[in-house]
N, CA, C and O atoms as a GROMACS GRO file, in nm:
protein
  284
    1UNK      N    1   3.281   9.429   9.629
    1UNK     CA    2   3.309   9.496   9.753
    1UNK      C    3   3.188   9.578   9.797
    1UNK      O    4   3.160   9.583   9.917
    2UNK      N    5   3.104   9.650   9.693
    2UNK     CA    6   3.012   9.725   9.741
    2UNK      C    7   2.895   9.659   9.756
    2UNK      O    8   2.801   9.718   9.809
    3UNK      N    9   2.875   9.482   9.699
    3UNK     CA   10   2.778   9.423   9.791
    3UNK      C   11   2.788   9.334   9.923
    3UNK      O   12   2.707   9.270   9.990
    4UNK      N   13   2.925   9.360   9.932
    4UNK     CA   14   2.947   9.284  10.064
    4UNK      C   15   2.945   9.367  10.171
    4UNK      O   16   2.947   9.334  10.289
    5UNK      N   17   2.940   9.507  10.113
    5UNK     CA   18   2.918   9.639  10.217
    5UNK      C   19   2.800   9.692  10.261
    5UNK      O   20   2.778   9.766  10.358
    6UNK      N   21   2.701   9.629  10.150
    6UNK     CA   22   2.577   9.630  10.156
    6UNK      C   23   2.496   9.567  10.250
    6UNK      O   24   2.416   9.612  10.331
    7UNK      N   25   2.549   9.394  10.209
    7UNK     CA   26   2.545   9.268  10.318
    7UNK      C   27   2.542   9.291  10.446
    7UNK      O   28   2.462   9.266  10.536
    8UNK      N   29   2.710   9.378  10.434
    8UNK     CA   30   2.711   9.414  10.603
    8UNK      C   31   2.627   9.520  10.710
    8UNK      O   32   2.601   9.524  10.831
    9UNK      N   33   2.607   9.591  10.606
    9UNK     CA   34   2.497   9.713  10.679
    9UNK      C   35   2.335   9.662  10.685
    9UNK      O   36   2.244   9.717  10.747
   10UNK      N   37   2.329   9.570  10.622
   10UNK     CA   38   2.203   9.495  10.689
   10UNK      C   39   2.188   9.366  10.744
   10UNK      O   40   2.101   9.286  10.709
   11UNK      N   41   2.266   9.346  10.822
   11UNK     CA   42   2.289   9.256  10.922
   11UNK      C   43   2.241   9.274  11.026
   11UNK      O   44   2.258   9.388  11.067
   12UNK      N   45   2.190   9.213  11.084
   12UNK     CA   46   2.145   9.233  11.250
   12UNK      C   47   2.252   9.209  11.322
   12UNK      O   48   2.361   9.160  11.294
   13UNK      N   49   2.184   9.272  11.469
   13UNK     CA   50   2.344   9.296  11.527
   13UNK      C   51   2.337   9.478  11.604
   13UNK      O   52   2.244   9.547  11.563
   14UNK      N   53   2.395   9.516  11.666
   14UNK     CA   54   2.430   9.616  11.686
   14UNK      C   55   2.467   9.718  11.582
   14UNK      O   56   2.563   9.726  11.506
   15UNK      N   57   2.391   9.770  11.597
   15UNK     CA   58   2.373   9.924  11.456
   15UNK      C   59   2.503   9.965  11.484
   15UNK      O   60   2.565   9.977  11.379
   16UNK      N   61   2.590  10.000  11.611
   16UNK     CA   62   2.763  10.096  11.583
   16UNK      C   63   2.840   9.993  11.528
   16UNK      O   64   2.909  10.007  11.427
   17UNK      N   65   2.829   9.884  11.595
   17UNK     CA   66   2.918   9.721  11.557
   17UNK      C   67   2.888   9.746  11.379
   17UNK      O   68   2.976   9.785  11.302
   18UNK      N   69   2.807   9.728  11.356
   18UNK     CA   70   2.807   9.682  11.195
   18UNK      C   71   2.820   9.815  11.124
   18UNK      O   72   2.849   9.802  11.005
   19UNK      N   73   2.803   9.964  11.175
   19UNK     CA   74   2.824  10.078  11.062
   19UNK      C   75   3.018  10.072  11.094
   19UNK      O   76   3.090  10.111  11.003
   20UNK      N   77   3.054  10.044  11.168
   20UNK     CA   78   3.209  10.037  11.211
   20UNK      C   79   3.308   9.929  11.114
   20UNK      O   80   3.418   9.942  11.061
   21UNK      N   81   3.210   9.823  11.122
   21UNK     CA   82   3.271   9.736  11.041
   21UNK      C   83   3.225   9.736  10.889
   21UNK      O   84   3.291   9.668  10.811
   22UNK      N   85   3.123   9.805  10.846
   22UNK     CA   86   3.134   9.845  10.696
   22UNK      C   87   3.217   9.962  10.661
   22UNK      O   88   3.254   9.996  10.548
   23UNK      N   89   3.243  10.018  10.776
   23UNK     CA   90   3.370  10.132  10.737
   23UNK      C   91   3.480  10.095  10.718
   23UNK      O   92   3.568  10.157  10.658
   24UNK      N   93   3.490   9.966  10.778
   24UNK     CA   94   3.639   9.900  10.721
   24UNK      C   95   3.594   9.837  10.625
   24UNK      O   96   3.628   9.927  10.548
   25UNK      N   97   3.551   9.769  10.564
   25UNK     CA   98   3.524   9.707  10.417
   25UNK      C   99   3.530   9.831  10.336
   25UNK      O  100   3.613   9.823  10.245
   26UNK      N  101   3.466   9.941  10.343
   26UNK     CA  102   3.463  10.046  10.269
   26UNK      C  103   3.611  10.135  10.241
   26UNK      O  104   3.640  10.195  10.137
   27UNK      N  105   3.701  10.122  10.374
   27UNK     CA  106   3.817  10.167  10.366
   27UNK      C  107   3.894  10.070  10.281
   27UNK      O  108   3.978  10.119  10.205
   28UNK      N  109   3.878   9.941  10.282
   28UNK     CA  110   3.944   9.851  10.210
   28UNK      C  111   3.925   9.887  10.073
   28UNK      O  112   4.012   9.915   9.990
   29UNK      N  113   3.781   9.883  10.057
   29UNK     CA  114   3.763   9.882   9.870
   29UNK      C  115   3.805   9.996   9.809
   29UNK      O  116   3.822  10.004   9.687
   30UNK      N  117   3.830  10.116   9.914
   30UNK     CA  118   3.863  10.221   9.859
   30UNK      C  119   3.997  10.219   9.829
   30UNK      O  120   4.020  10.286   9.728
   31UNK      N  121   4.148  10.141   9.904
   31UNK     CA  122   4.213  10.121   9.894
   31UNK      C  123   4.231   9.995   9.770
   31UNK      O  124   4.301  10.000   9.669
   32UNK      N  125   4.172   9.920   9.803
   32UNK     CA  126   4.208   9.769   9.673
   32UNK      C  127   4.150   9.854   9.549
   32UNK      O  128   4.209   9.813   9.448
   33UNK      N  129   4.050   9.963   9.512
   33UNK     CA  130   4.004  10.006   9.354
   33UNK      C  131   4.138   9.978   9.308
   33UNK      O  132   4.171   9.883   9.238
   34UNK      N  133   4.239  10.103   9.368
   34UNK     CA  134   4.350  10.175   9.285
   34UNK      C  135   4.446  10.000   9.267
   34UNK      O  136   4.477   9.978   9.150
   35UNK      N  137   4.467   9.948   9.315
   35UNK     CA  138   4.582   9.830   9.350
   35UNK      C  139   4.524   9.758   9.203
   35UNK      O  140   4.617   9.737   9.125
   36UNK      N  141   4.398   9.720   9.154
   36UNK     CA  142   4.335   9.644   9.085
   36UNK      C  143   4.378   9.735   8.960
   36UNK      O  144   4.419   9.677   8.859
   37UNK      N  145   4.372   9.840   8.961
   37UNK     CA  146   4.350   9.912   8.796
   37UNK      C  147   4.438   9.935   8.801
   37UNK      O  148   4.468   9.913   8.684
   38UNK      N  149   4.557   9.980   8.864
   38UNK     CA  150   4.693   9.988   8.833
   38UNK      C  151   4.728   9.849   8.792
   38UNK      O  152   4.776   9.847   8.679
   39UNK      N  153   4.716   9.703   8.863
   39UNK     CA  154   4.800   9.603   8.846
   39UNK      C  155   4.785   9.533   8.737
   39UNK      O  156   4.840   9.422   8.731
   40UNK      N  157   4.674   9.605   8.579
   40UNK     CA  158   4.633   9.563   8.492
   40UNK      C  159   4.796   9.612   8.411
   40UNK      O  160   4.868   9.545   8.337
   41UNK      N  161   4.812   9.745   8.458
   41UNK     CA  162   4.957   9.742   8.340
   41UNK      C  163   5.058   9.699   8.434
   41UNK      O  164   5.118   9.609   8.375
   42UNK      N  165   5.114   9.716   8.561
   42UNK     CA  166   5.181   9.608   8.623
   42UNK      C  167   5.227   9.506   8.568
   42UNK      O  168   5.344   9.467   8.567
   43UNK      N  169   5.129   9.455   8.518
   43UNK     CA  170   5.174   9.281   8.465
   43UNK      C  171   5.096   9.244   8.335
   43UNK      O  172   5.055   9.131   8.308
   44UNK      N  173   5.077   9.379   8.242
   44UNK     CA  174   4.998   9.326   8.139
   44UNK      C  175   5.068   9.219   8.041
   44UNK      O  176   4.992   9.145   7.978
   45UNK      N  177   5.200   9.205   8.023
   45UNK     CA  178   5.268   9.146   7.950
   45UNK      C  179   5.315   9.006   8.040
   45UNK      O  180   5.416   8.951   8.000
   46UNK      N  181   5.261   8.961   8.133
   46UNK     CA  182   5.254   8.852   8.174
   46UNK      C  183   5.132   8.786   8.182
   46UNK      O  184   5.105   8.707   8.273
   47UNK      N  185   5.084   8.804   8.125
   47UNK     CA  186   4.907   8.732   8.121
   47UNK      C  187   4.866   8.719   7.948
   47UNK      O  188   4.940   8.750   7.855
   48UNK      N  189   4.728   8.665   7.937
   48UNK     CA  190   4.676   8.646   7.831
   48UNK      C  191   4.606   8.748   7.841
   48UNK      O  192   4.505   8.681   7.862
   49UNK      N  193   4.579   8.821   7.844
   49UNK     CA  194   4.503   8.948   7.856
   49UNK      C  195   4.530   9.060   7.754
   49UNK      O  196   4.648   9.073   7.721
   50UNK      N  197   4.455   9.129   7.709
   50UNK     CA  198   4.476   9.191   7.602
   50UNK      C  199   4.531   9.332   7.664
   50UNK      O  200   4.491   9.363   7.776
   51UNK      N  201   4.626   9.426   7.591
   51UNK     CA  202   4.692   9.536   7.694
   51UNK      C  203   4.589   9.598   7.664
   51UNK      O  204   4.498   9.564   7.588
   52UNK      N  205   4.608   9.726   7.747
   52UNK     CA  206   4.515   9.863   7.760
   52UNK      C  207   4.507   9.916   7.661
   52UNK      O  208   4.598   9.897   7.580
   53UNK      N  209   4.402  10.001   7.627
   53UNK     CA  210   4.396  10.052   7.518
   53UNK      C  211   4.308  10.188   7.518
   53UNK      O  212   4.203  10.192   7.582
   54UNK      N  213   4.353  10.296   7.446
   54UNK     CA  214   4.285  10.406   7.487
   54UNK      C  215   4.146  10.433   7.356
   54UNK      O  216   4.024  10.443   7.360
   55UNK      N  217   4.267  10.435   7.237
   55UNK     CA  218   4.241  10.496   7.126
   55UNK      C  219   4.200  10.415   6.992
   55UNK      O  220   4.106  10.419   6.912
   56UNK      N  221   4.335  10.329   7.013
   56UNK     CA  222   4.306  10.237   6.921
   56UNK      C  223   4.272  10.098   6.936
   56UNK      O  224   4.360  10.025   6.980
   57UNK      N  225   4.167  10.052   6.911
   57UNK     CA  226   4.138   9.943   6.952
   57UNK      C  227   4.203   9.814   6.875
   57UNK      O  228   4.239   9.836   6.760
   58UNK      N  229   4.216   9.731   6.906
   58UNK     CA  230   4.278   9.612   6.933
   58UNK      C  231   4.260   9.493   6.964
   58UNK      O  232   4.332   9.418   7.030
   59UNK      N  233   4.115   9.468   6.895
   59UNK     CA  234   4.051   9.356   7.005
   59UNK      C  235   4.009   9.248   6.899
   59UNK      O  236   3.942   9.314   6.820
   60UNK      N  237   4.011   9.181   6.876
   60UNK     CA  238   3.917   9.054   6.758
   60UNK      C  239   3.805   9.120   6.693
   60UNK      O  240   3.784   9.227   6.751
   61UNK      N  241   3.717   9.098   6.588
   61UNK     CA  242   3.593   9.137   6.589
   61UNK      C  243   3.490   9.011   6.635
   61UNK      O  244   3.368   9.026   6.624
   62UNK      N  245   3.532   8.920   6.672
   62UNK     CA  246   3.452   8.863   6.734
   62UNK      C  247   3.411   8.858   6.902
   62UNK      O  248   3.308   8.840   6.968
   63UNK      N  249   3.554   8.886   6.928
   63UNK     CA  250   3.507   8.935   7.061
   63UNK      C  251   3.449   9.067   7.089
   63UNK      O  252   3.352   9.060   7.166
   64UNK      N  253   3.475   9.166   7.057
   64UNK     CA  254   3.390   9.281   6.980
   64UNK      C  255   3.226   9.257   6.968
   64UNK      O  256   3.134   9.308   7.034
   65UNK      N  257   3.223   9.161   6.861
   65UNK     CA  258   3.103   9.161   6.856
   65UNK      C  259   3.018   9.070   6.985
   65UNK      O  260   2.902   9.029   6.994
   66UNK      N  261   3.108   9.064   7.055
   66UNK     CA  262   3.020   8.952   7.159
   66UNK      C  263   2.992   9.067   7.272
   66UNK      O  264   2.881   9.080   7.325
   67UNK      N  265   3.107   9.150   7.302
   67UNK     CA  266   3.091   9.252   7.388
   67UNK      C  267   2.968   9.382   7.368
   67UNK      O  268   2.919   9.459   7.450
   68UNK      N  269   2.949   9.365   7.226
   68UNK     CA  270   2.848   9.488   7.221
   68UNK      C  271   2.722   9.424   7.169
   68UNK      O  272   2.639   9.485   7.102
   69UNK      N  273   2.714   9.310   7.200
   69UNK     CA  274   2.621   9.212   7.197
   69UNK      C  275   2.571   9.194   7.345
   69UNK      O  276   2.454   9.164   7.367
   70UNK      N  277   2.654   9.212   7.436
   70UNK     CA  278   2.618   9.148   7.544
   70UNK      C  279   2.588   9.289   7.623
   70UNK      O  280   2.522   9.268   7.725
   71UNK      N  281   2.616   9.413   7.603
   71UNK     CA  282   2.601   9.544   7.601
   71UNK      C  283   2.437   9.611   7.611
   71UNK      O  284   2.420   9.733   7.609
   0.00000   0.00000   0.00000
C-alpha cells in the first residue's frame, strides 16, 4: 500500500488530482492495516497457518532456522 502511494505521488498529472488521490489510498491503508492484523485471529483456526504467538514460541526449528537465516 505504501508503494502504490508512492507510485501515485509521482505520477504526472495535476499535483491537487494526484495529492487527493493518494489521500485516498492512504485513507484506505490506514483502514485495511487494522482489518489484516485482526483477521489473522479471526480465522486462525481455519487456515494452515501457525496461531499467534506472544511468548511461547511454537514454530518448527527448521522453519526457525530459515527465518533467522533469512533475517
Amino acid at each position: 500500500m505504501f508503494a502504490g502511494y508512492l507510485a501515485l505521488r509521482r505520477t504526472r498529472g495535476d499535483p491537487r488530482s494526484m495529492s487527493r488521490r493518494a489521500a485516498v489510498v492512504a485513507l484506505v491503508a490506514v483502514l485495511d492495516t487494522p482489518l489484516v492484523n485482526r483477521s489473522v485471529e479471526w480465522w486462525e483456526n481455519r487456515t494452515l497457518h501457525q496461531q499467534s504467538t506472544l511468548n511461547d514460541l511454537k514454530i518448527e526449528d527448521l522453519t526457525l532456522f530459515t527465518l533467522m537465516l533469512g533475517s
